[in-house]
Biopython code that builds the backbone (N, CA, C, O; Angstrom):
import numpy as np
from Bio.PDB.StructureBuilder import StructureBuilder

atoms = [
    (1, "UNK", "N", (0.849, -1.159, 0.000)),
    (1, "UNK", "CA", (0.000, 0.000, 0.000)),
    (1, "UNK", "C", (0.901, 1.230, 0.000)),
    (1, "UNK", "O", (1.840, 1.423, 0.772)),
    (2, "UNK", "N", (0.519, 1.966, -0.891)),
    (2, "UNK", "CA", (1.732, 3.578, -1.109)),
    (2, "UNK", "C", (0.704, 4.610, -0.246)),
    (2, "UNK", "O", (-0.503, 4.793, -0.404)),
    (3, "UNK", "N", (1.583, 5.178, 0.665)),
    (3, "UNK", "CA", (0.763, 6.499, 1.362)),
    (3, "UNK", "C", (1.684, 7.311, 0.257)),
    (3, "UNK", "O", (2.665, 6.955, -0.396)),
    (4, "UNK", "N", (0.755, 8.885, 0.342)),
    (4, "UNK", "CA", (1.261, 10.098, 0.030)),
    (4, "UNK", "C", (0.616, 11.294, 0.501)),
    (4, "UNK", "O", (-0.456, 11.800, 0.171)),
    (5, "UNK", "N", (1.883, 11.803, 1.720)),
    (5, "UNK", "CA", (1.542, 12.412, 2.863)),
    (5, "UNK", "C", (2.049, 13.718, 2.616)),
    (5, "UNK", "O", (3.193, 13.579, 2.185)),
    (6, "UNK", "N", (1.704, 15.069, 2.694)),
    (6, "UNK", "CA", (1.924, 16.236, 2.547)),
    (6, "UNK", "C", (2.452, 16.143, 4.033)),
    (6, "UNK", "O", (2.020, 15.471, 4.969)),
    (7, "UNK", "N", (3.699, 17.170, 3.957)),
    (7, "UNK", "CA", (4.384, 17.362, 5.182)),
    (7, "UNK", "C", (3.842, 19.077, 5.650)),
    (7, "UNK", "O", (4.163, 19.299, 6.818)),
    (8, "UNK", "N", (3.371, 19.851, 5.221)),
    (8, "UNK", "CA", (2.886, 21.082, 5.763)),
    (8, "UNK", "C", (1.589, 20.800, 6.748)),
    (8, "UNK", "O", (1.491, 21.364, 7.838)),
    (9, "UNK", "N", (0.432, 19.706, 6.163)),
    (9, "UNK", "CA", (-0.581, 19.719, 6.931)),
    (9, "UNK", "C", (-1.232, 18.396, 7.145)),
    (9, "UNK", "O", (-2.405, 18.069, 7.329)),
    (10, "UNK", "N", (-0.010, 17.674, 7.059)),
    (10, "UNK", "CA", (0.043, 16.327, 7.716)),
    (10, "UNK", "C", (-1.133, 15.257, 6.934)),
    (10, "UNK", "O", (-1.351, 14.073, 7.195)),
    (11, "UNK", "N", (-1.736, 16.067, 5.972)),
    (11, "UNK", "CA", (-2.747, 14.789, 4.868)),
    (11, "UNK", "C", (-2.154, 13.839, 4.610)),
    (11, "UNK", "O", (-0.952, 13.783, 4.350)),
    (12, "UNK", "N", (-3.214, 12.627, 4.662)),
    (12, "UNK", "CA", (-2.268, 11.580, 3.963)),
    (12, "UNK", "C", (-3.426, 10.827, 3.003)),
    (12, "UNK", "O", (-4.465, 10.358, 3.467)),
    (13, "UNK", "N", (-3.052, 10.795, 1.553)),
    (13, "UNK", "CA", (-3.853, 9.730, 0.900)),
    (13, "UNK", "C", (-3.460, 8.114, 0.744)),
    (13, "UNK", "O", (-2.298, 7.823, 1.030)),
    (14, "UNK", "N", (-4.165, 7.270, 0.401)),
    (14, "UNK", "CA", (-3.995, 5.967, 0.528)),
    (14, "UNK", "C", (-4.180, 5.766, -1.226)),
    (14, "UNK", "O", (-5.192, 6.268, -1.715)),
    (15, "UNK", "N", (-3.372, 5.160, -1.997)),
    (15, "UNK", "CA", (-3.273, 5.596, -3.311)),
    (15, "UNK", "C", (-4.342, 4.051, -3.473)),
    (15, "UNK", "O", (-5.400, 4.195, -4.084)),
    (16, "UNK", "N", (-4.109, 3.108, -3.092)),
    (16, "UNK", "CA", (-5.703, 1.760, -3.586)),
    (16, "UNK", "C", (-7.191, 2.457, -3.299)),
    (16, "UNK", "O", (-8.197, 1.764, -3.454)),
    (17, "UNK", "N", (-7.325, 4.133, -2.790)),
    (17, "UNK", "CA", (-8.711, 4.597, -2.433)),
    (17, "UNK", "C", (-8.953, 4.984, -3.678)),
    (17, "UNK", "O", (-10.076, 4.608, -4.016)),
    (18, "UNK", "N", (-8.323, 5.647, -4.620)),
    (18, "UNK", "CA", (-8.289, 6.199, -5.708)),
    (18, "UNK", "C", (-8.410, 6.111, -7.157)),
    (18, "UNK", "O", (-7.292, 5.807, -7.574)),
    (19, "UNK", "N", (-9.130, 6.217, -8.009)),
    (19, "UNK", "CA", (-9.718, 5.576, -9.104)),
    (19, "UNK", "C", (-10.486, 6.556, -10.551)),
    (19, "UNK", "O", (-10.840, 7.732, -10.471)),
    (20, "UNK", "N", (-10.556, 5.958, -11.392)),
    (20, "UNK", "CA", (-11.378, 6.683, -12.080)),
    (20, "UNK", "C", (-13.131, 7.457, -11.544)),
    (20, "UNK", "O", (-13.781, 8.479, -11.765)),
    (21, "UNK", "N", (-13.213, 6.578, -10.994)),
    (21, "UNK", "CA", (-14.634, 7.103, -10.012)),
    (21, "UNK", "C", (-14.548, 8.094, -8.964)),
    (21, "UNK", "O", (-15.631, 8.357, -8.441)),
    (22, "UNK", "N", (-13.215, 8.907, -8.384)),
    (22, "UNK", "CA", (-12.932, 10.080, -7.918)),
    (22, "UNK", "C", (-11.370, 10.133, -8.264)),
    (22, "UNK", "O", (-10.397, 9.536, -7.804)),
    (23, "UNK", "N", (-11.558, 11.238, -9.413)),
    (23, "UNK", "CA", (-10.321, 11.227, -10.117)),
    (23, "UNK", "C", (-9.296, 12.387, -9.434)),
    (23, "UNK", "O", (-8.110, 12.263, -9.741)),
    (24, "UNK", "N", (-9.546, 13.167, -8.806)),
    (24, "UNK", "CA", (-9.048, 14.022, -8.340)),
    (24, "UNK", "C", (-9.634, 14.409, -6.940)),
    (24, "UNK", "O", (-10.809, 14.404, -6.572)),
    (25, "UNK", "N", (-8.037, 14.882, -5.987)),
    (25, "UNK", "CA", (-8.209, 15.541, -4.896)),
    (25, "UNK", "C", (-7.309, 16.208, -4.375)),
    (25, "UNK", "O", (-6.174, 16.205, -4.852)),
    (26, "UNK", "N", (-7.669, 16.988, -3.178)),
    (26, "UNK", "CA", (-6.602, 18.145, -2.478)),
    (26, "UNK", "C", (-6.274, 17.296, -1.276)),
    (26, "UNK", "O", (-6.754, 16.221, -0.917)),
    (27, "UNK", "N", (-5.290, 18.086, -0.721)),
    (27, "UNK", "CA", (-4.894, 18.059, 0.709)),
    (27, "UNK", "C", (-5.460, 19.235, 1.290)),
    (27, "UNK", "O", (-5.968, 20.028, 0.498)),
    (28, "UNK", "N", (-5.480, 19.519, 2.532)),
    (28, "UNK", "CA", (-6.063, 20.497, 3.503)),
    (28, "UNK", "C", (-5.511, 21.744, 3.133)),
    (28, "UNK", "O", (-6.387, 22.589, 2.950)),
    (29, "UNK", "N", (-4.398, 22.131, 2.966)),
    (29, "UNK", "CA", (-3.711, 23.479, 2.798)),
    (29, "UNK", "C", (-3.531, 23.599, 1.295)),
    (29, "UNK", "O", (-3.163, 24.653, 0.775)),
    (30, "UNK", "N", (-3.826, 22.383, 0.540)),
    (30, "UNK", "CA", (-3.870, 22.790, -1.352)),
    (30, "UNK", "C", (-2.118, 22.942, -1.780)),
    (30, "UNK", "O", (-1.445, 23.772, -2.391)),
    (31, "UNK", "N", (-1.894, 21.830, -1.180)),
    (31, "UNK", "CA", (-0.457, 21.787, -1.568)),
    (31, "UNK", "C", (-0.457, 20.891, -2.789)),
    (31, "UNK", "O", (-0.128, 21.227, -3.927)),
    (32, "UNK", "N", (-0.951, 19.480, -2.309)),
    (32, "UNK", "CA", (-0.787, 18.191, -3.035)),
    (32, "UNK", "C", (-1.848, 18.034, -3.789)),
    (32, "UNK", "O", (-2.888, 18.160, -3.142)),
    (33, "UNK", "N", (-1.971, 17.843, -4.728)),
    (33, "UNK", "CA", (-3.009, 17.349, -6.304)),
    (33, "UNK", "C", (-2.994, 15.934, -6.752)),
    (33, "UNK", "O", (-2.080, 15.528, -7.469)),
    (34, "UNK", "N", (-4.012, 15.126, -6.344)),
    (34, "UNK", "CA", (-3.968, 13.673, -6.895)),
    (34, "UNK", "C", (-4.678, 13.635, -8.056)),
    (34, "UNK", "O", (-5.890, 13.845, -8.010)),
    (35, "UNK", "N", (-4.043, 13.365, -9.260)),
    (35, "UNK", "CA", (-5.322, 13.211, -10.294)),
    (35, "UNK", "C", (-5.245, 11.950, -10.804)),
    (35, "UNK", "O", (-4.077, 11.624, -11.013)),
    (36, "UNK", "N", (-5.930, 11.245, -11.040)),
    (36, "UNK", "CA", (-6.077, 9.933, -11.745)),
    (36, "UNK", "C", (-6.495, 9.897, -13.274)),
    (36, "UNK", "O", (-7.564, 10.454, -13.524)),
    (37, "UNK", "N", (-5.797, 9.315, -14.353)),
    (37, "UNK", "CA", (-5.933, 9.257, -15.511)),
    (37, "UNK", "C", (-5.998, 8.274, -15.968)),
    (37, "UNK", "O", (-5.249, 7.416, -15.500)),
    (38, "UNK", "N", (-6.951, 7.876, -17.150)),
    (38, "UNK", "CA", (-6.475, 6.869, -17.964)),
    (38, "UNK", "C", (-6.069, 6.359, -18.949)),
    (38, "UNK", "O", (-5.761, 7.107, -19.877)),
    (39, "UNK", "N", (-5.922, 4.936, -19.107)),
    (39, "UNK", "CA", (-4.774, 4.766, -19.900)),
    (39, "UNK", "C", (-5.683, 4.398, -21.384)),
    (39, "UNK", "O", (-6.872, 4.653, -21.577)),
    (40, "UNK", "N", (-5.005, 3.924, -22.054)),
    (40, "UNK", "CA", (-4.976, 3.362, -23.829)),
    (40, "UNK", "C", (-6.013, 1.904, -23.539)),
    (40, "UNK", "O", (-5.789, 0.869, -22.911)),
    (41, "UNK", "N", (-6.876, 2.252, -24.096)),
    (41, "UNK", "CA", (-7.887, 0.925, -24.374)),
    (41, "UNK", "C", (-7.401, -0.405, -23.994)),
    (41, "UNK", "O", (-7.763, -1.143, -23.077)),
    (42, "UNK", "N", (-6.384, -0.572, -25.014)),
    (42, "UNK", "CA", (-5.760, -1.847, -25.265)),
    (42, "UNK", "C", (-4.680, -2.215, -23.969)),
    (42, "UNK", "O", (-4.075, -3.267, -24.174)),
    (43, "UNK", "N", (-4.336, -1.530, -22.676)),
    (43, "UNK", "CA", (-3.730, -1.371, -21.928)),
    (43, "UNK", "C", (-3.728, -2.608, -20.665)),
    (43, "UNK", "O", (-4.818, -2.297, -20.184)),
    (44, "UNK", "N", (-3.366, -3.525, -19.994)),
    (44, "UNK", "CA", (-4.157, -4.297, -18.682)),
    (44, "UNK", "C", (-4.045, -3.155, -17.442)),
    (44, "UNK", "O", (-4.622, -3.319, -16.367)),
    (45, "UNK", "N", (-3.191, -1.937, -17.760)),
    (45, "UNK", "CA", (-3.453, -1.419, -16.543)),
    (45, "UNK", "C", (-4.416, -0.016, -16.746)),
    (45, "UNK", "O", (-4.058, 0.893, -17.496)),
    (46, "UNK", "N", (-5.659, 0.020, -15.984)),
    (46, "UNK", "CA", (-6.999, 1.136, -16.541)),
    (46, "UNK", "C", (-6.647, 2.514, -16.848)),
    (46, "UNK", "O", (-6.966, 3.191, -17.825)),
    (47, "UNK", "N", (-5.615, 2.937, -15.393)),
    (47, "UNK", "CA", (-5.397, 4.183, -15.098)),
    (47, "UNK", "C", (-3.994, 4.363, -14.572)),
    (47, "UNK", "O", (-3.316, 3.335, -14.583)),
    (48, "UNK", "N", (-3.341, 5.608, -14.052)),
    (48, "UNK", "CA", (-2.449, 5.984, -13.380)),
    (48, "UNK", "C", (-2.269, 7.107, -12.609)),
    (48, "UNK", "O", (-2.516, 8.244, -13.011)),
    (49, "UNK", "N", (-1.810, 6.809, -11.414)),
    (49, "UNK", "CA", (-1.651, 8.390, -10.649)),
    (49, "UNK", "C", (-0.547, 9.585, -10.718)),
    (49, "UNK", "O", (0.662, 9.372, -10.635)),
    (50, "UNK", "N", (-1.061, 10.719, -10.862)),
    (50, "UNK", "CA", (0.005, 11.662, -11.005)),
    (50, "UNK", "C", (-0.164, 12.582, -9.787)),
    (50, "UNK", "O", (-1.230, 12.830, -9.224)),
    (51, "UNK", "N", (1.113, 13.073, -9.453)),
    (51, "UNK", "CA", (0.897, 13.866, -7.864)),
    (51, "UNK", "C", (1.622, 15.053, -7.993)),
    (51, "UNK", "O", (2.833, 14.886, -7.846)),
    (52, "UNK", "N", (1.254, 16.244, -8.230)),
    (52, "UNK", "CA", (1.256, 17.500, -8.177)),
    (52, "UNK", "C", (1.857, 18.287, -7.163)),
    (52, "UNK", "O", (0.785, 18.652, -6.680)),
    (53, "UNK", "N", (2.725, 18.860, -6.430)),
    (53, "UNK", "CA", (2.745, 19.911, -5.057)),
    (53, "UNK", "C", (2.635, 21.474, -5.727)),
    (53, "UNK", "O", (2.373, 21.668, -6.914)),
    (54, "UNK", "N", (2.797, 22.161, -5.088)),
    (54, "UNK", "CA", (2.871, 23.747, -4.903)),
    (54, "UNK", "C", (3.803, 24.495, -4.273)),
    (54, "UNK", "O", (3.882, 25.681, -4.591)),
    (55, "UNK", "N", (4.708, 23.947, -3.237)),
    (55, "UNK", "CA", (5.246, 23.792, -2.061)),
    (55, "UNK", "C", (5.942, 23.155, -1.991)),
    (55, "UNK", "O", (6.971, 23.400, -2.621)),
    (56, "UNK", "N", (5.889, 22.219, -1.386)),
    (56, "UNK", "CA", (6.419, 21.055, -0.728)),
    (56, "UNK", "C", (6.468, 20.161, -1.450)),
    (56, "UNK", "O", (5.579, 19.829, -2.234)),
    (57, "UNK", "N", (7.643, 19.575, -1.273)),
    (57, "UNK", "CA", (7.393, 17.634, -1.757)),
    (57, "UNK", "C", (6.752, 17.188, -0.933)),
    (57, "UNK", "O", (6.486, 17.408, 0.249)),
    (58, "UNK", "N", (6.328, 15.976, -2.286)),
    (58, "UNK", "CA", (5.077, 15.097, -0.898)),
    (58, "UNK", "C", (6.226, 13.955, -0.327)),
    (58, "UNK", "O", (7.190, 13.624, -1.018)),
    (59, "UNK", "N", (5.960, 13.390, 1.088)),
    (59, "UNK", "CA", (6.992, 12.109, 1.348)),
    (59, "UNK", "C", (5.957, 11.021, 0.969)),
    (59, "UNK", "O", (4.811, 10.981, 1.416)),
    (60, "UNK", "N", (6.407, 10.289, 0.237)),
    (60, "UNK", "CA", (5.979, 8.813, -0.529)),
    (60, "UNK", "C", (6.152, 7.829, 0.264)),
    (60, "UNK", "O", (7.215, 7.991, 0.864)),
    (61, "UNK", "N", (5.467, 6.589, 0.659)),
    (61, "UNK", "CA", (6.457, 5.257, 1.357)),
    (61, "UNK", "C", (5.557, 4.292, 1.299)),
    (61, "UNK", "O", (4.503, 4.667, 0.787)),
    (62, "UNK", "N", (5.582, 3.209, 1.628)),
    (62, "UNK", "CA", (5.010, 2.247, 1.036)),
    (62, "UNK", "C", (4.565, 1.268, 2.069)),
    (62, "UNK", "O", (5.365, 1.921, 2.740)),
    (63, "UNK", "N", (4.048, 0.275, 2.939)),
    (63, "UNK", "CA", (3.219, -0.264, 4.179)),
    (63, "UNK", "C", (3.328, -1.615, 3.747)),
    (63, "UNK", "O", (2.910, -1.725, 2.594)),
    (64, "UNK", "N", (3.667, -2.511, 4.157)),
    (64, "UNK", "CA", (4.111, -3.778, 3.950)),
    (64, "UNK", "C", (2.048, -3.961, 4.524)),
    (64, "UNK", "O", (1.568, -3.543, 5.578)),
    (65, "UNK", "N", (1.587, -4.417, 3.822)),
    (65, "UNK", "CA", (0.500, -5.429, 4.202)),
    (65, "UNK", "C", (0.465, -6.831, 4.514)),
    (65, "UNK", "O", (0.706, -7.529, 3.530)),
    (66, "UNK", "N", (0.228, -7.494, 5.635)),
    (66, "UNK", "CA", (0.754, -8.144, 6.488)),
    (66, "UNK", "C", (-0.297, -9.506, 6.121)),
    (66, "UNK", "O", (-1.455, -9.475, 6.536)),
    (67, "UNK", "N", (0.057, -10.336, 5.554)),
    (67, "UNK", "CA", (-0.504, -11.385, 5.509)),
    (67, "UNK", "C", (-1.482, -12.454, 6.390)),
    (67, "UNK", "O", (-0.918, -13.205, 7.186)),
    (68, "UNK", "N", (-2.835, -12.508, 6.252)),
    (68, "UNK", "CA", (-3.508, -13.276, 7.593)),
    (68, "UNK", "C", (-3.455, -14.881, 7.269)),
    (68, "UNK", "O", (-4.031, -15.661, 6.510)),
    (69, "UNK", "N", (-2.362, -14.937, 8.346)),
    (69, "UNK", "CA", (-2.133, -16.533, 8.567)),
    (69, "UNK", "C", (-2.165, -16.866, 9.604)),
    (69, "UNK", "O", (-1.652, -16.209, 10.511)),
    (70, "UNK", "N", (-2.809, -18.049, 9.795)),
    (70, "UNK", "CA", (-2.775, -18.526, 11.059)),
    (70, "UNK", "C", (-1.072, -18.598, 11.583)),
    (70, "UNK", "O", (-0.152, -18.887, 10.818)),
    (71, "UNK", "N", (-0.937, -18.325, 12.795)),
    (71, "UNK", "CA", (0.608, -18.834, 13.655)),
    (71, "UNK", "C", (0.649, -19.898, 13.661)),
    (71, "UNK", "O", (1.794, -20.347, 13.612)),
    (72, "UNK", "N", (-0.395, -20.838, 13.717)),
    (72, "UNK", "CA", (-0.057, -21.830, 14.140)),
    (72, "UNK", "C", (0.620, -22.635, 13.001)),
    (72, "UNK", "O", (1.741, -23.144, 13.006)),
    (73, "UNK", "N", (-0.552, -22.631, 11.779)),
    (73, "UNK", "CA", (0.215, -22.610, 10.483)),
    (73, "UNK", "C", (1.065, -22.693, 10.343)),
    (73, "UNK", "O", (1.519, -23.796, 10.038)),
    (74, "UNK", "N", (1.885, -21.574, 10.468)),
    (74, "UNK", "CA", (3.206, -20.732, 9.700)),
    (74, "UNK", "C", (4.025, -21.509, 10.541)),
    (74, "UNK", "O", (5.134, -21.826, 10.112)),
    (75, "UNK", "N", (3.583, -21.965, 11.955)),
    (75, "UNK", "CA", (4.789, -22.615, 13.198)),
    (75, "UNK", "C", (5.019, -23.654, 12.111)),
    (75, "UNK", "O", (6.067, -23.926, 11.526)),
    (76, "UNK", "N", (3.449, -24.322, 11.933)),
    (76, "UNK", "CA", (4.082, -25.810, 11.421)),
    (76, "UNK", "C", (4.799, -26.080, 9.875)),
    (76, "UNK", "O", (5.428, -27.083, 9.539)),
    (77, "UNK", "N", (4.616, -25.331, 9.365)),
    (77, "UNK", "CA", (5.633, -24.860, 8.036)),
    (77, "UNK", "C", (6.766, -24.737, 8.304)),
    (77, "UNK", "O", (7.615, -25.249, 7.574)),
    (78, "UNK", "N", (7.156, -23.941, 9.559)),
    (78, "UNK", "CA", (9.011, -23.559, 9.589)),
    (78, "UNK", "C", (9.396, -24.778, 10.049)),
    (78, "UNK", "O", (10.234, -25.456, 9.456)),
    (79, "UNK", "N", (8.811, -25.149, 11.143)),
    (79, "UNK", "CA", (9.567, -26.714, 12.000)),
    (79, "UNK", "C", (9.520, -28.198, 11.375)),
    (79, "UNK", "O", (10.277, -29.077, 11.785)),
    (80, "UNK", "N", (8.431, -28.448, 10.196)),
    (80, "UNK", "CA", (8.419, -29.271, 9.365)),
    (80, "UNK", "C", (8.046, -30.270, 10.377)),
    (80, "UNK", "O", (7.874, -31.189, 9.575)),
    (81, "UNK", "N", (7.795, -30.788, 11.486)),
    (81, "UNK", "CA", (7.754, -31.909, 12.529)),
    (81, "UNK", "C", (5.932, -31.485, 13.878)),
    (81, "UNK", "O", (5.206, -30.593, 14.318)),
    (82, "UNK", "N", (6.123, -32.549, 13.874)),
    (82, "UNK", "CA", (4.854, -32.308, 14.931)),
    (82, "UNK", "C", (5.132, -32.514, 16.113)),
    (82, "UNK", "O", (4.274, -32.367, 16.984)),
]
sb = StructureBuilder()
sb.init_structure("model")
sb.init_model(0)
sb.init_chain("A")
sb.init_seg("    ")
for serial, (resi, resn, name, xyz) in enumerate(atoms, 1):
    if name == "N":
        sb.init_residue(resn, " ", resi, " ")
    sb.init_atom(name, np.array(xyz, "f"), 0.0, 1.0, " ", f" {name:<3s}", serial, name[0])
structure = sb.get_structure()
């Protein structure tokens, strides 16, 4: 998951919220510009995001999404033995 967080007024967007169905948005102080576009018909990917400032760079980073597995599972996978 990519955040993109304006450092003047601490917004942060979540870039998987974002889509052709709300193609554009601000941050609180109108620094940062998300617009969403799309792509060439023939394309597998629909759209793409472009990110705008005024100001500031935005800081970018990215959230490891954490896989739901059972522990117990995953125990018995590493130890191979019962």
């Amino acid at each position: 998951m990519t955040i993109i967080k304006c450092e003047e007024c601490d917004t942060e967007f979540i870039n998987e919220e974002y889509g052709l169905h709300n193609s554009c948005d601000l941050c609180a102080c109108k620094n940062l510009q998300l617009i969403v576009l799309p792509t060439s018909s023939d394309s597998k990917i629909t759209s793409f995001m472009t990110v705008r400032y005024r100001r500031v760079y935005p800081l970018i980073f990215e959230i490891k999404e954490e896989k739901k597995e059972n522990k117990e599972e995953k125990l018995e996978k590493v130890m191979g033995f019962n």
